[in-house]
C-alpha positions as CSV (number, residue, x, y, z in Angstrom):
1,X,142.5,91.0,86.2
2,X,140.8,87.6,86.2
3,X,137.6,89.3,85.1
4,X,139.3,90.8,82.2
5,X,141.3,87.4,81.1
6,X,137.5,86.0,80.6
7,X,137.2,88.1,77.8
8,X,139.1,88.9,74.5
9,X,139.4,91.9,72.4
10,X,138.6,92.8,69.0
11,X,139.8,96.2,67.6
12,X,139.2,96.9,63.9
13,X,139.1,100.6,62.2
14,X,136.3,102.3,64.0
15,X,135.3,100.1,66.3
16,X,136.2,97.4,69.2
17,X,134.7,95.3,71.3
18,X,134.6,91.9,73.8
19,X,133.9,88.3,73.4
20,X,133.3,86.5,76.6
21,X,135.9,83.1,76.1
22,X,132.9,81.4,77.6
23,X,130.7,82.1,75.3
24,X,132.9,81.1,72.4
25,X,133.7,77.7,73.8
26,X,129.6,77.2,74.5
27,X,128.5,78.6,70.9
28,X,131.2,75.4,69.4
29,X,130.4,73.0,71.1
30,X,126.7,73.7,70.6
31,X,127.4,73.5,66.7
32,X,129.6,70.6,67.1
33,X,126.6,69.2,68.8
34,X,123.8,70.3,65.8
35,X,126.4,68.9,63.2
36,X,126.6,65.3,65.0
37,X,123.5,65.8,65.1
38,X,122.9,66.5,62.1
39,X,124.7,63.8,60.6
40,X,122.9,60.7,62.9
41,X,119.7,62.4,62.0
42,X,120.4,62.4,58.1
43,X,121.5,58.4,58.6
44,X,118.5,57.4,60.6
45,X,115.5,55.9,59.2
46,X,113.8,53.2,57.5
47,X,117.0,52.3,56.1
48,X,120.1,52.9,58.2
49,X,123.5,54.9,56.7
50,X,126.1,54.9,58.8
51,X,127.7,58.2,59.8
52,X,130.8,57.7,57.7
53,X,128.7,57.1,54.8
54,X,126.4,59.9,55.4
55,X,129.4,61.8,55.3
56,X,130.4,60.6,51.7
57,X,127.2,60.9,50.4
58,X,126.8,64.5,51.1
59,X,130.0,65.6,48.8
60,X,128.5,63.1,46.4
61,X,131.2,59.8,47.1
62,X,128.6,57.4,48.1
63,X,126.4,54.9,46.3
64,X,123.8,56.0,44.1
65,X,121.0,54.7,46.6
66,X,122.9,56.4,49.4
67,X,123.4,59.9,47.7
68,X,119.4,60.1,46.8
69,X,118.7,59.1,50.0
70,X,120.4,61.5,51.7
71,X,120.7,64.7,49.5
72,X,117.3,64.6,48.3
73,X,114.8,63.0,50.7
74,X,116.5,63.5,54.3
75,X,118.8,66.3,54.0
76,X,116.2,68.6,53.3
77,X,114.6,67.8,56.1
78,X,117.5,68.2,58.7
79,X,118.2,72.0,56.7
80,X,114.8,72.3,57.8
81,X,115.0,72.0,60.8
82,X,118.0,73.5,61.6
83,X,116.9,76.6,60.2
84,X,113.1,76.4,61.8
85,X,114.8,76.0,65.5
86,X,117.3,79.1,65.1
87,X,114.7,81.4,63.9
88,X,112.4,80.0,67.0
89,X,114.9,80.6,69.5
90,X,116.1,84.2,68.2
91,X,112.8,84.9,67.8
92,X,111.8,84.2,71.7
93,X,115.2,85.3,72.8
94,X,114.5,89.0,71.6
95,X,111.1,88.5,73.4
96,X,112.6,88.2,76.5
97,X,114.9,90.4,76.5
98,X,113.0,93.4,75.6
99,X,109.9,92.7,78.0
100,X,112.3,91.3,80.8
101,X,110.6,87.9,81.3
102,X,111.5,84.6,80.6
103,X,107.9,83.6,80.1
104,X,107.3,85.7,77.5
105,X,108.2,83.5,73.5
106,X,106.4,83.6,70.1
107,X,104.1,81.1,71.7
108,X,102.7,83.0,74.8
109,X,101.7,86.5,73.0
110,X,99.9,85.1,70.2
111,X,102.5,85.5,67.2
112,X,102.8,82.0,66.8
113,X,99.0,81.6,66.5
114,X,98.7,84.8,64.2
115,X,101.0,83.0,61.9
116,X,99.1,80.0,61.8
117,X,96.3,81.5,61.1
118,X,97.8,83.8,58.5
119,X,99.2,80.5,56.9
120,X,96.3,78.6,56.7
121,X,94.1,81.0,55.3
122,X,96.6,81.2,52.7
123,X,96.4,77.8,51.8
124,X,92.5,78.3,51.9
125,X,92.0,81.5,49.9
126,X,95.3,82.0,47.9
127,X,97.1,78.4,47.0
128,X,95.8,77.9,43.8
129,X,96.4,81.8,42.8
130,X,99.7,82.5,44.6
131,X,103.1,81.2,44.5
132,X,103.9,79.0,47.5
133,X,107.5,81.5,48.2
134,X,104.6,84.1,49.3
135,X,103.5,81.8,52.4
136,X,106.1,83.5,54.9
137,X,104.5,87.1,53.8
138,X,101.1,85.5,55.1
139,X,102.5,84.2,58.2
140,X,104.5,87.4,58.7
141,X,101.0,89.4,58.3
142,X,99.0,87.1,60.7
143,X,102.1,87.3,62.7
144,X,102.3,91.3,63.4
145,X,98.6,91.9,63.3
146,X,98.2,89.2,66.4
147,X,101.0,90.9,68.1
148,X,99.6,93.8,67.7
149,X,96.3,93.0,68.8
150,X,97.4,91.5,71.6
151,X,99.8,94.5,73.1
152,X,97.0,96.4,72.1
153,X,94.4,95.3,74.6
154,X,97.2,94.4,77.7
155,X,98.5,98.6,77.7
156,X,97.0,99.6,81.0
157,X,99.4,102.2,81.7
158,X,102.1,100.1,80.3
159,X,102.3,96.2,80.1
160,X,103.5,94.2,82.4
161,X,104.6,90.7,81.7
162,X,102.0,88.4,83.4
163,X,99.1,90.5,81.5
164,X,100.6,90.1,78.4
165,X,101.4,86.4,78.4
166,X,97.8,86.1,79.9
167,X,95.6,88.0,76.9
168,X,98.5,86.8,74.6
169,X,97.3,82.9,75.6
170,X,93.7,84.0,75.1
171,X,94.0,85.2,72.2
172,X,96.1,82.5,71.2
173,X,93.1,80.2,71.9
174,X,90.4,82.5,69.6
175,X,92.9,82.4,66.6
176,X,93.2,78.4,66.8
177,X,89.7,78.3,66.8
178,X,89.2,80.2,63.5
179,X,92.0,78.0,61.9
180,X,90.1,75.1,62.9
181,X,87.1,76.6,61.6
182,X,88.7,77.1,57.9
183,X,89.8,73.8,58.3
184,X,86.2,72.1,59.0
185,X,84.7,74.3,56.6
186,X,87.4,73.5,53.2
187,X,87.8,70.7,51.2
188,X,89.1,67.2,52.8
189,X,92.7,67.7,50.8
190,X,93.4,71.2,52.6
191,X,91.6,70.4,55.7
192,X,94.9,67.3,56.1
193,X,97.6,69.8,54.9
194,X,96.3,72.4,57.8
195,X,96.0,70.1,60.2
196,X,99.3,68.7,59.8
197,X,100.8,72.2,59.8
198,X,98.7,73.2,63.1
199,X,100.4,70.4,64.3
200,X,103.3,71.6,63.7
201,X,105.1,68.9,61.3
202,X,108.4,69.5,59.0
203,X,107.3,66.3,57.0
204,X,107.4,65.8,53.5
205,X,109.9,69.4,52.6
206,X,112.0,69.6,50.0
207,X,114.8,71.6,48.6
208,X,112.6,73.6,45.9
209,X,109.1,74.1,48.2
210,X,111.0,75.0,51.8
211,X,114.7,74.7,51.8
212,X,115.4,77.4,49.1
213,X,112.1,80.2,50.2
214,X,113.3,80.0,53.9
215,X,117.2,80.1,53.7
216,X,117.2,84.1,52.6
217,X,114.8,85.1,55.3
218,X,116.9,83.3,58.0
219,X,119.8,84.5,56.3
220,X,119.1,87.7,56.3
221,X,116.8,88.1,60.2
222,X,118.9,86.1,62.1
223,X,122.2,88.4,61.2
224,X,120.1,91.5,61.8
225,X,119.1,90.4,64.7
226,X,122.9,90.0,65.6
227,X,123.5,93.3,64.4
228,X,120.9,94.8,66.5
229,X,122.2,92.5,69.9
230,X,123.3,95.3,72.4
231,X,119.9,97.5,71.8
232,X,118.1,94.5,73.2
233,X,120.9,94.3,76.3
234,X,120.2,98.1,77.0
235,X,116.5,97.6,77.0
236,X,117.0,94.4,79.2
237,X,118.4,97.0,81.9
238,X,115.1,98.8,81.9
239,X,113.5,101.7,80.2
240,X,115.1,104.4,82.9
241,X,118.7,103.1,82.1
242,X,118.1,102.7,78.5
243,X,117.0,106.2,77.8
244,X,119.8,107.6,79.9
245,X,121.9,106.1,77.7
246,X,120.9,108.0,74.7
247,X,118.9,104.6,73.2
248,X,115.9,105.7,71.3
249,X,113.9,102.9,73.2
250,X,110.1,103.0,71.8
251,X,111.8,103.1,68.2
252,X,114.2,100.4,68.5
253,X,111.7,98.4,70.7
254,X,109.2,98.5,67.6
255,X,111.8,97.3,65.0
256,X,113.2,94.4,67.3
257,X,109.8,92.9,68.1
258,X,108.9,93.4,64.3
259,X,112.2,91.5,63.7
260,X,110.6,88.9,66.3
261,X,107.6,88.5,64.8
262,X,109.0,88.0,61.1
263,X,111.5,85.4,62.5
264,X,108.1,83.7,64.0
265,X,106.2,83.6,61.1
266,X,108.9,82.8,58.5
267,X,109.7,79.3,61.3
268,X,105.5,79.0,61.2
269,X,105.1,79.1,57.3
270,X,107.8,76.2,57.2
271,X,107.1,74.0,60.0
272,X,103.8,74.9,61.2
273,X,102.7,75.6,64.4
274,X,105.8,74.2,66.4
275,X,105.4,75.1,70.3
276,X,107.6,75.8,73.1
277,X,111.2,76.2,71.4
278,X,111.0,80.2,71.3
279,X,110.4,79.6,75.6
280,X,113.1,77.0,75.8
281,X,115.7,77.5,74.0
282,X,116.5,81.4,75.5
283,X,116.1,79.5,78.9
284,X,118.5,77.2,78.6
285,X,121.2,79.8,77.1
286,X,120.7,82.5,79.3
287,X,121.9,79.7,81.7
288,X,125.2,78.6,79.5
289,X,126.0,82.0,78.7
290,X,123.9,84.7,80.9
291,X,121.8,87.6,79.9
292,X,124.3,89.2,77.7
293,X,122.5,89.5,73.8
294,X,125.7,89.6,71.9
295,X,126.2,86.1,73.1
296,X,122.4,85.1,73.1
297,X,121.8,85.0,69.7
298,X,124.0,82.2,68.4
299,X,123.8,80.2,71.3
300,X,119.9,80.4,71.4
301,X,120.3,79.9,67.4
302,X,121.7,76.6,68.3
303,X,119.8,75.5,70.7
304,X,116.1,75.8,69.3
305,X,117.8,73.8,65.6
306,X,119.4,71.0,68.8
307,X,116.0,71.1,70.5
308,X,114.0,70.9,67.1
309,X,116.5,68.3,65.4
310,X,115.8,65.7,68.1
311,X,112.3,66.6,68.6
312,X,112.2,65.3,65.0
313,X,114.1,62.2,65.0
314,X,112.5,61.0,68.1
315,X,109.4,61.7,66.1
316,X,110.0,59.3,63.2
317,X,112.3,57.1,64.7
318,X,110.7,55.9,67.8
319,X,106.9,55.3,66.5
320,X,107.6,53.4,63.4
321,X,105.9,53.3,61.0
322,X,104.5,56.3,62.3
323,X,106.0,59.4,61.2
324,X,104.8,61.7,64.6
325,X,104.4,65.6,64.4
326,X,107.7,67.6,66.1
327,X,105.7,69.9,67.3
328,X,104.3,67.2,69.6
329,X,107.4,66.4,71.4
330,X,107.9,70.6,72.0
331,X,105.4,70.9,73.7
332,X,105.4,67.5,75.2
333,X,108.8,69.0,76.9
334,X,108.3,72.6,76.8
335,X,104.8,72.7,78.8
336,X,106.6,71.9,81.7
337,X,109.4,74.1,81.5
338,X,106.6,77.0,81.1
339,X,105.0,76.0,84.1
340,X,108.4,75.7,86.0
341,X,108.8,79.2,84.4
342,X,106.0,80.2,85.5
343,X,105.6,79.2,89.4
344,X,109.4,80.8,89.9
345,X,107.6,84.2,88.1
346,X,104.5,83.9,90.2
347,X,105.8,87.1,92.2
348,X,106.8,89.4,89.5
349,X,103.5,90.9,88.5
């Protein structure tokens, strides 16, 4: 009975099913969290708003000053941000669950470099021909033809996880190198934009050239990938289990990491090459909420645009007047975690 007052029930025509009470209580207060967040975030900077006034200024009561500052210079930003760290965290939470390993992200297999390297050799080759709302395609392509790659050459029989995070870190490696080649070999204008990007930076956005081109892809992935939650549980048991449950496991496996990837390389086109949240932020909610996907998502939604949020305002708030990379911070905390990760997973092959 106590097992069955942890959870509540939803019936509708056709369908019913349970939401743990834990995991509703954990998904608020983790967007209670990103809001306050949110808001400090928005107020901080070279000149200070309070909270209250943030607050005013968003449904358009504040000051002039106060309004521009924070609807069209900061607030873009924060969106940003918010929506770069969900797509990360979904991204590397679907990762996981279908290859059983918490070592496994965006970062680790190479998507994450395919989709810098897709990005910047759209800023070299097709900028001045191609709108910029076409970058996520690029990343996207980069994206799924790293991926690719890299499952490719670690099938030996099958993959196991320690193979593929190894090629997938190699390969990783080559792909930075070629972006860094473009870079060296371009003129001095794109060679900064790239290297800011590889650096994974969410400096400088703004409504029209990142909030508005990345709020239908997240919009629309992230709900799929809701959608799509208790395929990735039944492959989490195994592929035995799975196919005895009638799941069509190589199909659905092929549509959710293709739904990884894009998530990965729409969150690269946008914020560049930002490290580590797709391995931390499943982590950390498999531990609020366990292993179950249907609860996953949000929470790991919520965490990568917490993590990415104060990666950010640590960023240009603690080094003034220097405006530091996010991506430096993620990886300044997330290396760690990987190696944590990855000494407690020494054993599993």
């Amino acid at each position: 009975m106590s097992q069955i007052n942890r959870y509540l029930t939803i019936r509708s025509k056709g369908f019913s099913f349970l939401i743990s009470k834990k995991s509703i209580v954990v998904t608020l207060l983790l967007l209670i969290a990103v809001l306050i967040t949110m808001i400090l975030s928005t107020g901080i900077g070279s000149i200070y708003i309070k909270p209250l006034e943030v607050i005013r200024a968003l449904f358009g009561y504040g000051t002039d000053p106060n309004n521009m500052i924070v609807r069209s210079l900061r607030l873009p930003r924060v969106i940003v941000a918010v929506l770069i760290g969900a797509s990360l965290g979904v991204s590397g939470a679907i990762l996981q669950g279908i290859v059983r390993n918490p070592l496994t992200s965006p970062d680790t297999i190479g998507t994450t470099g395919g989709a810098t390297l897709g990005a910047v050799s759209f800023f070299f080759f097709f900028s001045d021909k191609l709108s910029i709302h076409w970058l996520p395609v690029a990343a996207i392509i980069g994206a799924f033809v790293a991926t690719l790659l890299v499952y490719s050459l670690s099938w030996k029989n099958g993959i196991t996880p320690l193979r593929l995070v190894l090629i997938g870190t190699g390969f990783t490696a080559a792909m930075s190198s070629i972006s860094y080649l473009l870079m060296l070999s371009g003129p001095i204008i794109l060679a900064n934009q790239s290297l800011t990007f590889m650096t994974g930076s969410i400096y400088g956005v703004s409504w029209q050239k990142a909030v508005y081109p990345l709020l239908p892809w997240v919009g629309l992935l992230i709900p799929t990938a809701f959608l799509f939650a208790r395929h990735v549980t039944i492959q989490s048991l195994g592929e035995d289990i799975a196919s005895s449950a009638g799941s069509r496991v190589q199909l659905q496996r092929f549509f959710l990491i293709m739904l990884s990837v894009a998530l990965a390389g729409v969150a690269v086109a946008f914020g560049g090459a930002i490290n580590f949240i797709g391995l931390m932020a499943p982590h950390l909610s498999r531990r609020l909420v366990g292993p179950s996907f249907g609860a996953l998502v949000p929470v790991s939604a919520l965490t990568g645009s917490l993590l990415l949020l104060l990666a950010d305002l640590v960023g240009r708030s603690f080094f003034k007047p220097h405006d530091i990379p996010a991506g430096v911070f993620t990886a300044a905390i997330g290396a760690p975690i990987f190696i944590y990760v990855l000494y407690r997973s020494r054993n599993r092959g």
